[in-house]
C-alpha positions in Angstrom: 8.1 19.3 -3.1 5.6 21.3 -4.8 2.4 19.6 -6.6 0.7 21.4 -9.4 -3.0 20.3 -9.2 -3.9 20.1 -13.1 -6.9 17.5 -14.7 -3.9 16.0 -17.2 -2.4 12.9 -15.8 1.0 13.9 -15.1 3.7 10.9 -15.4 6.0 11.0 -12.7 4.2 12.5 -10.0 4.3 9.2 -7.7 5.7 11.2 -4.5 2.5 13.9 -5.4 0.1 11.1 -5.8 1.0 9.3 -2.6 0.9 13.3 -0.7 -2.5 13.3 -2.2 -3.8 10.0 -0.9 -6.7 10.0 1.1 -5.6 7.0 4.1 -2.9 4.7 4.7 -5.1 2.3 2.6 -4.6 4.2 -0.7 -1.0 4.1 -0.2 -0.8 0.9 -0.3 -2.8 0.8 -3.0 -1.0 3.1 -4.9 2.2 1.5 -4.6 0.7 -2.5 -5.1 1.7 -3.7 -1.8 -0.4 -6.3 0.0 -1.5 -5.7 3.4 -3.2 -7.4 6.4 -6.4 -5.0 7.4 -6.0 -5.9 11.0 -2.5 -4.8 11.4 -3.1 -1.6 9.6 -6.0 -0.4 11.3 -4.0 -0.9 14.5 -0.7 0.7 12.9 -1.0 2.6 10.3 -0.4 6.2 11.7 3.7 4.2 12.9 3.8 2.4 9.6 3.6 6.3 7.6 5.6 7.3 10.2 8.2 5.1 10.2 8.2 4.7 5.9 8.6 9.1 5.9 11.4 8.0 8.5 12.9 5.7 6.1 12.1 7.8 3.2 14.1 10.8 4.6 17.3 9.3 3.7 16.4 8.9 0.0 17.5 10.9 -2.8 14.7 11.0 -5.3 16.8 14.1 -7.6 16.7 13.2 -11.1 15.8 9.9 -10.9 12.8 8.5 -13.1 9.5 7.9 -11.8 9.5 4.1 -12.4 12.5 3.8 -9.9 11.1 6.7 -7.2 8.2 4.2 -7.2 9.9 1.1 -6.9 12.1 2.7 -4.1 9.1 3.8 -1.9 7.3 0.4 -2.7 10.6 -1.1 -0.7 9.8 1.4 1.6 6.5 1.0 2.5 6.7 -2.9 2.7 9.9 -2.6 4.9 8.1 0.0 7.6 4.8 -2.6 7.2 6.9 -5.3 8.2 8.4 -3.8 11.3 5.0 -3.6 12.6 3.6 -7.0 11.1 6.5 -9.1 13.6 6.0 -6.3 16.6 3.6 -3.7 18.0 3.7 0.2 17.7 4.7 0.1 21.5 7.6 -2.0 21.0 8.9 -0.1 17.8 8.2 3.4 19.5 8.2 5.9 16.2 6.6 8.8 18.0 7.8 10.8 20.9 5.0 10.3 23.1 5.8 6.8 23.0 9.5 7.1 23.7 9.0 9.3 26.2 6.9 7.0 28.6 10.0 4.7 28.7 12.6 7.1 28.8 14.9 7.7 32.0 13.6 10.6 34.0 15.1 14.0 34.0 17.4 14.0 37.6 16.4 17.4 39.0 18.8 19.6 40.4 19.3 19.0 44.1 20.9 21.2 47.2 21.4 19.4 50.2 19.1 21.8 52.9 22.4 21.7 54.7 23.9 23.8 52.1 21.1 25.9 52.7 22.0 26.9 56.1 25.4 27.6 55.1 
């Protein structure tokens, strides 16, 4: 997605106006949806992470702006809600975090027997 930077309002430019937003606050502004501070100052980096998740299986082609910004309002209030009714370490969006509870890797192993062999 390219952005053109111009001092006209553009409509139709939600998807460039949320890549242009200065925190996870603004967002949310952006797109009117009502948010508890406490749980995004604790979350927000998992609830951005989880909406581009969700967002990555949308087809904005074509489609008006009205509905590209309805669409990622549903978004947004869906990924806030994951973390509203569980914490980032239960939800687990980044690899760091999946990683810590992930099996561990079974090394190779030779018996010494087969060694002597």
């Amino acid at each position: 997605m390219t952005c053109i930077s111009t001092n006209a309002a553009v409509p139709g430019d939600i998807l460039c106006k949320m890549q242009a937003a200065a925190s996870a606050a603004d967002i949310f502004k952006l797109l009117a949806v009502d948010y508890d501070a406490k749980v995004l100052n604790v979350a927000r980096l998992h609830i951005l992470k989880r909406m581009g998740e969700y967002l990555a299986s949308e087809d904005f082609a074509d489609l008006p702006d009205g509905i590209v910004a309805a669409r990622c309002k549903a978004v947004l209030e869906r990924a806030y809600e994951d973390f509203v009714t569980a914490s980032p370490l239960q939800h687990r969006v980044f690899k760091v975090l999946k990683d810590a509870v992930a099996p561990p890797k079974r090394a190779n192993f030779v018996p010494f027997e087969t060694l002597l062999k």
